[in-house]
MARPA-479674 format. One record per residue: residue in one letter; x, y, z of N, C-alpha, C, O in turn. Coordinates in steps of 0.05 Angstrom, whole numbers, plus 5000, padded with zeros to 4 digits. Each point is the difference from the previous one (the first is absolute). Layout:
aXYZXYZXYZXYZ ...
//
This chain:
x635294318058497249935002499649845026501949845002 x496550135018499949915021497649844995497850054989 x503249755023497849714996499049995024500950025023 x495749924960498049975013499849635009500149824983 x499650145048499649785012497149945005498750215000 x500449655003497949875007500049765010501049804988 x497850175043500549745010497449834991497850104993 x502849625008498349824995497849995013498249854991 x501350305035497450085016498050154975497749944993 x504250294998498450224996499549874965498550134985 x502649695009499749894972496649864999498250024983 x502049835043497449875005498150185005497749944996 x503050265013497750235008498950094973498249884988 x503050305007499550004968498049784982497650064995 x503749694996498349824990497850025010498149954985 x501550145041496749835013498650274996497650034997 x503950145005497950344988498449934970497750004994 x505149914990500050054975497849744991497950074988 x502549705016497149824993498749995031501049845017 x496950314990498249915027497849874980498949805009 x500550254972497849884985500549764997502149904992 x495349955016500549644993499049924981497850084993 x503849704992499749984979496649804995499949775010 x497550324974498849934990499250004976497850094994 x503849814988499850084974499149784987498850014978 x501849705039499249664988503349895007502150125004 x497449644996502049774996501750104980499550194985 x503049685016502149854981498849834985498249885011 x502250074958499449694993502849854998502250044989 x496449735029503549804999498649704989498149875008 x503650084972499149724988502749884996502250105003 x496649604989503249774997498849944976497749944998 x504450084974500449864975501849824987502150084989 x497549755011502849884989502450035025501950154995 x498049745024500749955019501950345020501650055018 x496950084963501050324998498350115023497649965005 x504950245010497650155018499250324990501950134990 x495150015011499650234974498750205032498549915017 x502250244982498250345002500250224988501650174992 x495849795011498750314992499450255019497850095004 x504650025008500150275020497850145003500450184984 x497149865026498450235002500650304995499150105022 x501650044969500150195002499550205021499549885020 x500450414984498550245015497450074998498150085014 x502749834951497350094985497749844999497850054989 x503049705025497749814994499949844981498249845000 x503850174976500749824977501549775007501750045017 x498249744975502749824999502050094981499450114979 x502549865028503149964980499949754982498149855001 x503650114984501149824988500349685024501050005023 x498149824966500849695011502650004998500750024977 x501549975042503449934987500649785026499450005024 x501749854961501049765014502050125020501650184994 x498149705035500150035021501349785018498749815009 x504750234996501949875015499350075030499950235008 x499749585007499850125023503249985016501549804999 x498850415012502850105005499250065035498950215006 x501549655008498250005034501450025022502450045000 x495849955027501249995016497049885019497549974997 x504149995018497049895036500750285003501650174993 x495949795025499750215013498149935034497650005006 x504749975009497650165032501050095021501449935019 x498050174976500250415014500549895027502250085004 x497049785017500549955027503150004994501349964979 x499750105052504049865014499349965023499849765006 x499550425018500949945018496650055015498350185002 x502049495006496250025014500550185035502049975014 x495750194992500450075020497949845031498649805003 x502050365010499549735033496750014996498649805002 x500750394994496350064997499150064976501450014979 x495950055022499150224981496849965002499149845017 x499550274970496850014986499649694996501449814991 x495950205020498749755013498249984967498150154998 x502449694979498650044973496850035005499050184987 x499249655031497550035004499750345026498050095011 x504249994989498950275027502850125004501849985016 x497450214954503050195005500850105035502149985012 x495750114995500950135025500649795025500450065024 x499749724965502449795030502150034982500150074976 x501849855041502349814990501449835013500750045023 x499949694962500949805007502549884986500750094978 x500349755032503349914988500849914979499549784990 x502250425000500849814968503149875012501249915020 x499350164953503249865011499549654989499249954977 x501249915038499649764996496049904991497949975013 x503049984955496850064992498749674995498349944982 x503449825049498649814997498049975000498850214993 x499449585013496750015005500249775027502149865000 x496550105017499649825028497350115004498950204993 x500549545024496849985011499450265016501550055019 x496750084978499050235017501650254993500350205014 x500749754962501550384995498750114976500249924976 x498450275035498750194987499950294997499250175015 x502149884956498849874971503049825003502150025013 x496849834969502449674995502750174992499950255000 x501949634995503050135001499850164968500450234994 x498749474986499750094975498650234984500750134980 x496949885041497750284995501650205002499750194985 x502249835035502250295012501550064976500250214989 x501349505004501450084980499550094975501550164988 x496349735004498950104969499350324997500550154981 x497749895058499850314986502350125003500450184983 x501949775040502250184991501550074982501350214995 x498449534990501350024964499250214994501450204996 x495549785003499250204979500150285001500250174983 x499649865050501250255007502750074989500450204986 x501649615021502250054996500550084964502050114990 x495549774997500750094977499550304992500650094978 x498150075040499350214987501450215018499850255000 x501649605014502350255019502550014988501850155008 x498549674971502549994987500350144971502050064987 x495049985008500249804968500250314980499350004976 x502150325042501150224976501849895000500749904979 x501550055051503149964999500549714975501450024979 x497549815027501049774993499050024973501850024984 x495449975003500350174969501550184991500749984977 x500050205037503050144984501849894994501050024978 x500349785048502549894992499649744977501649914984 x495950015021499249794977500550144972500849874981 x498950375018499550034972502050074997500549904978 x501850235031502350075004502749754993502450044995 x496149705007501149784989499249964970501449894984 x496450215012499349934970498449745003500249834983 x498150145039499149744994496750034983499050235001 x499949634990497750064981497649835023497750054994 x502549825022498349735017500749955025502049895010 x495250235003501349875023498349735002498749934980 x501149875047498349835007500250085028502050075012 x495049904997499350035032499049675009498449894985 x502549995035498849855008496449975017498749815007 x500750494996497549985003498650244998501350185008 x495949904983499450264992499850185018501249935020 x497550364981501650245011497650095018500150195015 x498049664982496750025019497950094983500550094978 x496849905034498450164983499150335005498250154991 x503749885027499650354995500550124978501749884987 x497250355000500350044975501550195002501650074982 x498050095049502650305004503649814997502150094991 x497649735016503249834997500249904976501450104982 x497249685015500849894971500650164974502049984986 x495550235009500450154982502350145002501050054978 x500350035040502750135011502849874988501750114986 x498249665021502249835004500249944963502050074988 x496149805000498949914974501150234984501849954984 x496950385020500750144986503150144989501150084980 x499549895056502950054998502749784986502350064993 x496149675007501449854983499850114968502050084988 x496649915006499050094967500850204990500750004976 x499550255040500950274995503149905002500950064978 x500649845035502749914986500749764980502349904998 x495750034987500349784987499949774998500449894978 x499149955046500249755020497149885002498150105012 x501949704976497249864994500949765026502450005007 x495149775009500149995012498149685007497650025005 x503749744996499849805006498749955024501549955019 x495250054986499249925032499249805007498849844986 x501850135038498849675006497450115014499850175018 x497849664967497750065012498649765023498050035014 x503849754984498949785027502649845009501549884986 x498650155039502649925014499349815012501549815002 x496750195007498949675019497649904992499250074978 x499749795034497049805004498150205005497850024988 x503350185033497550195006499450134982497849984989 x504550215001499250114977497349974980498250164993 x502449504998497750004979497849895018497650014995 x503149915023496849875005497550275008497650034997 x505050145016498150245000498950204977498650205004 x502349724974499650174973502350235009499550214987 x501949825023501350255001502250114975500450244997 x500749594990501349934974498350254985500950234997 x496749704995497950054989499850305002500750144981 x498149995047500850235000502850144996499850244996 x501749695003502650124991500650004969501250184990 x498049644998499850014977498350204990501150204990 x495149785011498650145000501350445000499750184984 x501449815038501350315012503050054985501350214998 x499149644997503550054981500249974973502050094987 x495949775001500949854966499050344992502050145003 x496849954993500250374989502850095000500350174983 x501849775031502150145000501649994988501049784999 x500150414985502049904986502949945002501749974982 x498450025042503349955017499549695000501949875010 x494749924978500949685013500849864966498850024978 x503049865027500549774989499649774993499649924977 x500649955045498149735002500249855028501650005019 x495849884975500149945028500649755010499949814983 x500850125043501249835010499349935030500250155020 x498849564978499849775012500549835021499349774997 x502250325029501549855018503550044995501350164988 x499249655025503250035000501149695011500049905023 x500950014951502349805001497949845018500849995024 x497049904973497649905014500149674995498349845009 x503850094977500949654994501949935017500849775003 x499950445010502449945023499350075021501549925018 x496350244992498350005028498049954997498750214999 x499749604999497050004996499250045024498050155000 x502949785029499050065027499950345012498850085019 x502650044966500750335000497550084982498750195007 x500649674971498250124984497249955011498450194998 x500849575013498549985016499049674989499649865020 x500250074966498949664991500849785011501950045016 x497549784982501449744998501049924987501149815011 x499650214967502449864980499150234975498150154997 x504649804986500750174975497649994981499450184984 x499149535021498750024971497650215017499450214988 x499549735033497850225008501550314987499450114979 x502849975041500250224993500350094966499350244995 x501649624984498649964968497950004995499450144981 x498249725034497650084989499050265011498150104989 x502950015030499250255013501150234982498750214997 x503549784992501950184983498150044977499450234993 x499349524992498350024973497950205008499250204988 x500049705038496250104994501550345013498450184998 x503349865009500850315009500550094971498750194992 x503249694989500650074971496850074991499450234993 x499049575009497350004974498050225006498550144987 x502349825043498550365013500850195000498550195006 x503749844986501350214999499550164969500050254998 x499749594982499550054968497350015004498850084980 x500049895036496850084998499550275001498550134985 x502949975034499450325009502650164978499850244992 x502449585003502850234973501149794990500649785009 x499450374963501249874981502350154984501849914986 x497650315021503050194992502849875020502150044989 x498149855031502749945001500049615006498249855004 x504450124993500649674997499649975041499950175018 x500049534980499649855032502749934996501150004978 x500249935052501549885009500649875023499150035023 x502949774967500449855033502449985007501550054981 x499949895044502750065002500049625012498149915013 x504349934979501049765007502750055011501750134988 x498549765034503249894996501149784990498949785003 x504250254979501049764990500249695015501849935016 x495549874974500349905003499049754974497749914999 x503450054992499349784967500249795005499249824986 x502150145037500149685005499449955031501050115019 x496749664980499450035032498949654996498849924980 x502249905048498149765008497349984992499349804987 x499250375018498050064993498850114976499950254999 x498849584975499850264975498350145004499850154980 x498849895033497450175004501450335012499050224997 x503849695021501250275005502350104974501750175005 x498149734973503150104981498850294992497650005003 x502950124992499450284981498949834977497650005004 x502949864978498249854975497449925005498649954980 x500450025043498149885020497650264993498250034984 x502950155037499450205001498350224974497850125000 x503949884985499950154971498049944992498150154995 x502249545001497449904984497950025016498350124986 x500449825042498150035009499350205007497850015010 x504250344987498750224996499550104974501950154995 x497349854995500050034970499450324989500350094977 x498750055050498650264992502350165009499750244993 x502149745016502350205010501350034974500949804988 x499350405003500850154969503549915004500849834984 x501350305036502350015003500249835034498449975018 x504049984978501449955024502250085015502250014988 x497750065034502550075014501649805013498849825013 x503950174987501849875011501550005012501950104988 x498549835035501850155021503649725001500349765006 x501250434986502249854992502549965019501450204996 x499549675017503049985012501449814999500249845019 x501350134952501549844989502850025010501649814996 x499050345012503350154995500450194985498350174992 x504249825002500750184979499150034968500450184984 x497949555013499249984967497349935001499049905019 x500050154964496449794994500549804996497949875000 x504049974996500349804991498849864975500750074978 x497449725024497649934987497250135000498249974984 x502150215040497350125002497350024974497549954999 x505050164981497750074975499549794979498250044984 x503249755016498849704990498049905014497749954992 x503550015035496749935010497550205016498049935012 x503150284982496950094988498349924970497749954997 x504250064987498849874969498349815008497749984994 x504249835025498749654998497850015006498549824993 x500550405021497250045016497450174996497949995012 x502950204964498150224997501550104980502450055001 x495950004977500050184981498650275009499150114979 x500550045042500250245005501950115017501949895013 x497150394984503250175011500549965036498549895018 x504450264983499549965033502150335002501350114982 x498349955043502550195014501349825029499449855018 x502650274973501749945032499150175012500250234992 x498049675038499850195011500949995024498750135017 x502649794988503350105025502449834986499949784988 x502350425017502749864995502150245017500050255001 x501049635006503050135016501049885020499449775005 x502550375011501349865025500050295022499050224998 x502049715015500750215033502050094999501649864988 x499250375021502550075004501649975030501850155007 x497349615010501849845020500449804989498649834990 x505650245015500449794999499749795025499550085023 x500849644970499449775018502749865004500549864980 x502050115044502249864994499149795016500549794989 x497950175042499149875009497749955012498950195010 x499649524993496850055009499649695010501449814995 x496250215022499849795004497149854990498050135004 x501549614984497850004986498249835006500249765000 x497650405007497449855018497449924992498750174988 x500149595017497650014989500549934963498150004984 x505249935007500049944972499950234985501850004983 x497250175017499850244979500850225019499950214987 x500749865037499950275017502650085013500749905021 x500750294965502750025008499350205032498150155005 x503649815008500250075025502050065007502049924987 x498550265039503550065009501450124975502349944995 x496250224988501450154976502850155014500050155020 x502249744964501750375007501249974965499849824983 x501350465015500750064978500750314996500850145018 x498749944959500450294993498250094978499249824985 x499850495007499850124981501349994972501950154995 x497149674983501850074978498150034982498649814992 x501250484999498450084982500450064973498350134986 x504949755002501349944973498449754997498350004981 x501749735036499649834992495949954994498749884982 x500750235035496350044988500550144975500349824984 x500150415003500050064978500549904979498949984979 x503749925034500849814966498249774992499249934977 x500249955048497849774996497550144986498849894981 x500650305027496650034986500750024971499149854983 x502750375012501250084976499749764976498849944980 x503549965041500149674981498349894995500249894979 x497150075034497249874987498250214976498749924980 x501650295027498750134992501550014978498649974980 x503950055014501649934966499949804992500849984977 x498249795037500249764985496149964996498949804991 x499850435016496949874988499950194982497850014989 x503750155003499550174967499749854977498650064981 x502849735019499449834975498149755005500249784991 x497750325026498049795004497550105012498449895014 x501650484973497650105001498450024980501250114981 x496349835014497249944971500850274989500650014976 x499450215038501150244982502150034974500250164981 x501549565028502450054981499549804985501650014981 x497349845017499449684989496949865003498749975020 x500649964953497449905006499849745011498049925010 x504549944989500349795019500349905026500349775008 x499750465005500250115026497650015017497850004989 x502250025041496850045003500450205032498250095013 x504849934993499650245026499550404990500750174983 x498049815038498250304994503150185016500250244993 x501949665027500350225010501549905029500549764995 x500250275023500050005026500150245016500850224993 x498249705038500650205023501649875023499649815015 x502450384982501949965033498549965024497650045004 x504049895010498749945028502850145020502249894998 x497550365022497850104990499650245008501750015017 x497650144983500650414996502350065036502250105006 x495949795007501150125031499649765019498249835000 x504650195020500649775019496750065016498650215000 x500949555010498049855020500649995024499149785007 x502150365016500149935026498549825016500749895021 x497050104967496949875015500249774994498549875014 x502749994970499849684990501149845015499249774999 x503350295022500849745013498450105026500050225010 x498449524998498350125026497349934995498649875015 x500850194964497750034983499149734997501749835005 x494950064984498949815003501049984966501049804989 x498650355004500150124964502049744987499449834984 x502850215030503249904990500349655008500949804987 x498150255039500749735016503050075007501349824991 x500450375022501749975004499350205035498150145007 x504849765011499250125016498249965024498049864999 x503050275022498049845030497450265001499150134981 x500349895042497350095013501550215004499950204986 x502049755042501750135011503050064993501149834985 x500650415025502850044999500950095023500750245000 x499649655017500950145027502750064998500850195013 x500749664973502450035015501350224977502450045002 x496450104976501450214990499250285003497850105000 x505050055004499350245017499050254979499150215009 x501149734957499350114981496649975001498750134983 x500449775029496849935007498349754987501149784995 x496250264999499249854984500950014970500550204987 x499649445002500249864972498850254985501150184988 x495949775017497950314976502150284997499450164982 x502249885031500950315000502650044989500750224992 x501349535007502949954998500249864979498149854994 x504050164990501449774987500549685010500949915021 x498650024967499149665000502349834986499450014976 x502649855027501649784982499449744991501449864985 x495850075028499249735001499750074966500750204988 x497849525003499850004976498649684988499549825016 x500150154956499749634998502749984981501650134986 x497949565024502449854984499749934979499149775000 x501150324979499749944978502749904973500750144981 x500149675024502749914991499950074967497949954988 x504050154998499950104974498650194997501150114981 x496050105029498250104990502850325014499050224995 x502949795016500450274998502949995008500749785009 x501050404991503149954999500949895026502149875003 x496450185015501449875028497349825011500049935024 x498350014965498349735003498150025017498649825009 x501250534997497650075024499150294989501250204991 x496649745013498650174990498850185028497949965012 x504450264992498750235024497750194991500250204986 x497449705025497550135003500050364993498650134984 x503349955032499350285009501750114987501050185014 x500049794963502950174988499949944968502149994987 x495149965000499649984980499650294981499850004975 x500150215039499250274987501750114983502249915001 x497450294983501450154977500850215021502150124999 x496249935019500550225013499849845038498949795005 x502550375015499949865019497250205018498750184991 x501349705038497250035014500250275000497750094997 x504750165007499850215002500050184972500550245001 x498849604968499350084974502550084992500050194985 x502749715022502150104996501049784965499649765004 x501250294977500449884975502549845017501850085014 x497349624976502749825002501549994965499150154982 x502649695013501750034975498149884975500650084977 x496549685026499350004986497550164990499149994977 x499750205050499750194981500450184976498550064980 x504150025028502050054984499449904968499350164982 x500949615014501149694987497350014984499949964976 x498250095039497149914981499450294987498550044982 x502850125029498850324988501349994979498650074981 x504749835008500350074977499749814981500550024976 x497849625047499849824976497050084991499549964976 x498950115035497250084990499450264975498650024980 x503050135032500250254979501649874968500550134980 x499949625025501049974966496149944984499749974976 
//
């Protein structure tokens, strides 16, 4: 019998014949009970399914690696002006940041058959995007649908900075996506207790009251899915107005919370003191390590490893994620009503080329003259932060966090999550 091949080109071809129809049939219903996370699948037919409690089993997701020297001017496709380094300085127009946001989003929809295949091909049930996919409806509906048609419901962040909400733009995105039934729930900034100057405010507690009135607006226009906000671990701070306990209580309308975790190898306490602070649920929403290793660096600025050298060891990222992800099984609400995590997502699908260089990271110069591999945006990067205990060699390399690397190639914990997710 002679076996029939099919390459993964023509697999994607296929799919996009086989559903071109976009899905309008209504929402998902997704609700939180008893610290439980519940959906109700939409159907083809336009029916809901059954409510069944719902582990989120994840990953990040953004589609960018390697930024290029130009591109499309966001206010006037037909110039183009410099990406690459997407700082912002007096008199550059559009600002560095404007360049970068729309390239994301581009970048999300030049990726997003390949990199949904291999997503689903892990078995993951979630992704999270750090920012939404635009308001074109020929893309979003694209990207949205093709998640859902493999099973993959879908965590978005609907406000990333100051601008965001002051412009209502949150609003429309919400407004154009809560119909779909690929969303999940939505989500709030990123780890915004540890940059408040990236997010855009003056201090944490501003950016908290900004998070509520985005939450309370947000349930105005949907109530079929839960709000969210993403923190980084921080429970104990000089300041109580910055602790995560701080926080919780003076948002009161954010249904769940996300948590972005780098303990080491264990949670340690993590899930006591979440108790101490909130009787509602939370997800991890980043945990992992890089697959560079770090044997030497030099450390600048307190947190910023520099002068990286080292090697590739992609046994030792696996086992680490592995290892967290086996040790939060007995501390998900699914298995115990005593419990209150919904789930976690890795961090994070595909290496980042664009981050050291980048305004994004804070790592990285303007310039690289003296390497003959070219610009930081296009190459592999070793810099990294210093982060003592939070990962096996105490630095956390930017650009080598992916399941898969910049050219979509599976590293070992791909591998690692495909057959821990499929249990």
């Amino acid at each position: 019998m002679k076996k029939f091949v099919v390459s993964m080109f023509s697999l994607l071809l296929i799919c996009d014949l086989s559903f071109g129809k976009s899905f309008s049939q209504g929402a998902s219903y997704v609700f939180i009970k008893q610290n439980k996370l519940y959906v109700a699948r939409r159907n083809s037919d336009g029916s809901l399914g059954q409510a069944l409690p719902f582990v989120i089993r994840g990953i990040s997701w953004s589609a960018a690696t390697r930024a290029p020297d130009s591109g499309p001017n966001p206010d006037n496709r037909e110039e183009t002006v410099p990406y690459g380094f997407f700082f912002d300085w007096p008199n550059r127009y559009p600002q560095g940041h404007v360049v970068f946001l729309d390239w994301m989003r581009r970048e999300y929809f030049n990726h997003y058959r390949e990199d949904i295949y291999l997503i689903k091909e892990m078995n993951v049930n979630t992704v999270r995007v750090y920012i939404d996919f635009g308001l074109d409806p020929e893309i979003y509906q694209k990207i949205l649908d093709e998640f859902y048609q493999n099973g993959i419901m879908v965590i978005l962040t609907v406000a990333s900075s100051k601008e965001d909400i002051e412009t209502g733009r949150y609003l429309k995105i919400v407004e154009s996506y809560k119909d779909h039934p690929a969303i999940l729930i939505w989500l709030i900034g990123n780890e915004w207790n540890l940059s408040n100057l990236f997010w855009g405010y003056e201090s944490v507690s501003e950016s908290a009251a900004a998070v509520e009135l985005v939450a309370r607006k947000i349930k105005e226009i949907d109530s079929g899915h839960p709000v969210s906000s993403c923190l980084g671990d921080k429970f104990f701070d000089d300041d109580d107005n910055n602790t995560i306990g701080s926080i919780v209580e003076n948002v009161p309308t954010v249904d769940v919370w996300g948590l972005n975790i780098y303990r080491g190898e264990s949670f340690g306490t993590l899930f006591a003191d979440w108790r101490k602070v909130s009787e509602k649920p939370f997800y991890i929403s980043e945990l992992g390590t890089d697959s560079f290793k770090t044997e030497d660096f030099l450390v600048v600025d307190k947190f910023k490893a520099d002068n990286c050298s080292g090697y590739q060891d992609q046994g030792v990222q696996a086992e680490f994620v592995i290892g967290l992800l086996n040790e939060l099984k007995d501390h998900l609400s699914v298995n115990s009503d005593e419990e209150q995590c919904l789930g976690a997502l890795v961090h994070e699908f595909n290496d980042s080329l664009w981050k050291v260089g980048s305004y994004h990271s804070d790592l990285g110069g303007l310039v690289d003259y003296n390497s003959p591999e070219g610009y930081s945006y296009k190459r592999y990067n070793s810099e990294g932060f210093y982060l003592p205990g939070s990962h096996p060699d105490d630095v956390a390399n930017e650009e080598y966090f992916g399941a898969v690397d910049a050219d979509r190639k599976p590293k070992k914990i791909y591998y690692e999550l495909k057959e821990y997710y499929k249990k």
